[in-house]
C-alpha positions in Angstrom: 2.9 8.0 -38.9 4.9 5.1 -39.3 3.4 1.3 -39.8 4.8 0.4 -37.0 3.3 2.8 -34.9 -0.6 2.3 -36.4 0.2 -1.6 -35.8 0.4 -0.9 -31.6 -2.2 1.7 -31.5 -4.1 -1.0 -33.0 -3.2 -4.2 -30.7 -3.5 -1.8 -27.9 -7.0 -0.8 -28.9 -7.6 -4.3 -29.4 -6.5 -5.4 -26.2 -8.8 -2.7 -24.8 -11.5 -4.2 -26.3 -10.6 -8.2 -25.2 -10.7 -6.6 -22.1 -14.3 -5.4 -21.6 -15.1 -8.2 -23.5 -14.2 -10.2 -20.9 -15.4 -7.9 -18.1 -19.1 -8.6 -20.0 -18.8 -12.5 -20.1 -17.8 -12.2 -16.4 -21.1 -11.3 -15.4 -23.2 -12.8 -17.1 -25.4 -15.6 -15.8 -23.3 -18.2 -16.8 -19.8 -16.8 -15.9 -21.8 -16.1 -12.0 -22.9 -20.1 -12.1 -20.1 -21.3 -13.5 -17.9 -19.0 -10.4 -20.1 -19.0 -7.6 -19.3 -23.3 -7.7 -15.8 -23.3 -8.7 -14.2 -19.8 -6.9 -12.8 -18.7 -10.3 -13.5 -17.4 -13.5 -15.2 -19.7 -16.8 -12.3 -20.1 -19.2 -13.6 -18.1 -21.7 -13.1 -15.0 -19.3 -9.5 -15.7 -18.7 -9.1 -16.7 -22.3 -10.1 -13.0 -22.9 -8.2 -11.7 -20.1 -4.9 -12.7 -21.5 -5.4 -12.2 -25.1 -6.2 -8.7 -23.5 -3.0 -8.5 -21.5 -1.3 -9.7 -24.3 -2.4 -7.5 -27.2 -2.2 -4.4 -25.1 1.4 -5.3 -23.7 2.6 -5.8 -27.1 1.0 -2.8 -28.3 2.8 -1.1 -25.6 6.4 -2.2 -26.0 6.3 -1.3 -29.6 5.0 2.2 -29.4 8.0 2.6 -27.1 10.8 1.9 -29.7 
């Protein structure tokens, strides 16, 4: 297996992980305070959400060349 290969398996993997990572922090007690006054999520959450998005997507598009 190539390096380049193992490096998107890896950020996709990671992004999997940012992502219920951020599911977690979203309901916790905090993250519910924080959204039941604002409508949204803290930043943190979305923090995680895009590094999530962002790792996986580049994961993705390099597994695919």
């Amino acid at each position: 297996m190539s390096n380049k290969k193992l490096i998107s398996i890896a950020l996709m993997i990671v992004g999997i992980g940012l992502a219920i990572w951020g599911y977690q922090e979203s309901t916790g007690a905090s993250s519910q305070f924080s959204s039941a006054f604002t409508g949204s999520f803290s930043d943190r959450v979305m923090q995680l959400y895009i590094g999530a998005a962002v790792c996986f997507g580049i994961g993705f598009f390099m597994s695919r060349k």
